[in-house]
C-alpha positions as CSV (number, residue, x, y, z in Angstrom):
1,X,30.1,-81.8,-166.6
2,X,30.2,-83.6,-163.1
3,X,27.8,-82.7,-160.3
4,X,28.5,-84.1,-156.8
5,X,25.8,-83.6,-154.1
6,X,25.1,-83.8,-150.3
7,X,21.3,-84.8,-150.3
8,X,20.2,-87.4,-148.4
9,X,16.5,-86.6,-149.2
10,X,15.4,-89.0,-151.8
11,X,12.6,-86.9,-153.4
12,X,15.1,-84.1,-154.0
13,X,17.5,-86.3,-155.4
14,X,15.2,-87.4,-157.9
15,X,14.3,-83.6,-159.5
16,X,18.2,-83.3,-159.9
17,X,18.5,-86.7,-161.1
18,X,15.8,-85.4,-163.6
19,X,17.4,-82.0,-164.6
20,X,20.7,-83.6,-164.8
21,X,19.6,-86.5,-167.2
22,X,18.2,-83.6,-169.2
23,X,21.6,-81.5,-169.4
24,X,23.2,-84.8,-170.2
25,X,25.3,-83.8,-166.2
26,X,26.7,-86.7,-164.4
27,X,25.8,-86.5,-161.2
28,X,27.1,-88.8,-158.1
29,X,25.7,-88.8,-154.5
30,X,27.3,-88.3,-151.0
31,X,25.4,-89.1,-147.7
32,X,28.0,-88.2,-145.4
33,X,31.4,-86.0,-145.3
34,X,33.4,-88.4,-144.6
35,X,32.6,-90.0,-148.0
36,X,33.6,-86.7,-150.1
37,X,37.2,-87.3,-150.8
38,X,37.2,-91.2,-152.0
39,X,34.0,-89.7,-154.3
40,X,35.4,-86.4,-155.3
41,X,38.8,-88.5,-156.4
42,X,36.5,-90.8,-158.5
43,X,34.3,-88.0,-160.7
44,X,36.5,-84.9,-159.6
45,X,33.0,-82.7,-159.6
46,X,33.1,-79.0,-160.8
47,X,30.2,-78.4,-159.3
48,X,28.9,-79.9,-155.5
49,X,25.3,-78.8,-153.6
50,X,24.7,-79.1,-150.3
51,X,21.9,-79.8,-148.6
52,X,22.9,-77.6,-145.9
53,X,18.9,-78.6,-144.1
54,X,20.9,-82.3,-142.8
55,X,23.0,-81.1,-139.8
56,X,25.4,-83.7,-140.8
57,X,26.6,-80.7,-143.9
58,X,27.2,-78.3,-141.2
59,X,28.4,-75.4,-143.9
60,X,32.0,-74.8,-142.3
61,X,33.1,-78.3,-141.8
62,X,31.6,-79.4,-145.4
63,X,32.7,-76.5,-146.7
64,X,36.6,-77.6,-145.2
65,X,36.6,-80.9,-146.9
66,X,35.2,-79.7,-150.3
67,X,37.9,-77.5,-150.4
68,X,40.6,-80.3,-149.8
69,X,39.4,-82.1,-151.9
70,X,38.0,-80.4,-154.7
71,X,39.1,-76.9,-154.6
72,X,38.1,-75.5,-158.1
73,X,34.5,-76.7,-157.6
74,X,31.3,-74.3,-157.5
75,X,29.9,-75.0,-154.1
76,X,25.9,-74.6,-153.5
77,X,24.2,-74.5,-150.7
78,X,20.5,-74.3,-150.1
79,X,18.1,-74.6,-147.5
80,X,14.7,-73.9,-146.4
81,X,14.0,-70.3,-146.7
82,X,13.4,-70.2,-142.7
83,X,16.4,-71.9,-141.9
84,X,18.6,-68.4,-142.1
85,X,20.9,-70.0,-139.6
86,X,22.1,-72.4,-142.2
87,X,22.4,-69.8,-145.5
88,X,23.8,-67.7,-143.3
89,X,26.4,-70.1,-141.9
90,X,27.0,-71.1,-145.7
91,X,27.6,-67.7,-146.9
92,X,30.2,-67.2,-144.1
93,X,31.6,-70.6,-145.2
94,X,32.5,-69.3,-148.5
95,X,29.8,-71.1,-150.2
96,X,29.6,-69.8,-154.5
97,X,26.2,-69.9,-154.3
98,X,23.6,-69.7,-151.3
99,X,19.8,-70.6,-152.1
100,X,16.5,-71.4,-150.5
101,X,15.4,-74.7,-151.1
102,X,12.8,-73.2,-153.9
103,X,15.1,-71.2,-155.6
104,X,17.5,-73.9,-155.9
105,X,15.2,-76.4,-157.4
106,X,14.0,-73.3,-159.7
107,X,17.2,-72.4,-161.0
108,X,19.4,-75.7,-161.1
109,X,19.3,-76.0,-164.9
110,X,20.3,-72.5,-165.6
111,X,22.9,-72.9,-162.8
112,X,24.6,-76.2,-164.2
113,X,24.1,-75.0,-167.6
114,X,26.2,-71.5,-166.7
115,X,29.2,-73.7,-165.4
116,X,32.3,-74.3,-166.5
């Protein structure tokens, strides 16, 4: 299975570099939008998180280009639990999955292990 994600933030990377070495998940990195098609081409993800906290992943535009260019994907988003502008936006988006930022980090092994 191939995760691609939006996180800039380094610690955070390094818990789902952690749960994906564990799942035996290949997972590949994206600081900005304008890198998702060149990087979704390359590992063709099934599954892509957001950071949807960095204003650069605004949830509509992020959601535009994951769509273009990986369309069968699972998309999910989290946030900080106070941030409802953001899981709001990304529910609207279309996002698969909206989460706080504690609920992702919680439930990312049972939610890479449930996908396809």
């Amino acid at each position: 299975m191939r995760l691609l994600a939006l996180v800039k933030d380094l610690m955070f990377r390094s818990k789902i570099d952690a749960v994906c070495e564990s799942l035996g998940v290949e997972v590949a990195y994206v600081s900005a939008v304008e890198l998702l098609p060149p990087r979704c081409a390359e590992i063709s993800p099934q599954v892509v998180v957001v950071d949807l906290s960095e204003r650069t992943f605004e949830a509509e535009t992020t959601m535009a280009e994951i769509r273009k260019c990986a369309p069968g994907a699972r998309v999910i988003g989290f946030a900080s639990h106070v941030d409802l502008k953001s899981l709001a936006g990304a529910r609207q988006a279309g996002f698969t999955r909206v989460l706080s930022r504690q609920e992702f980090a919680a439930q990312l092994p049972a939610l890479l292990k449930s996908a396809p």
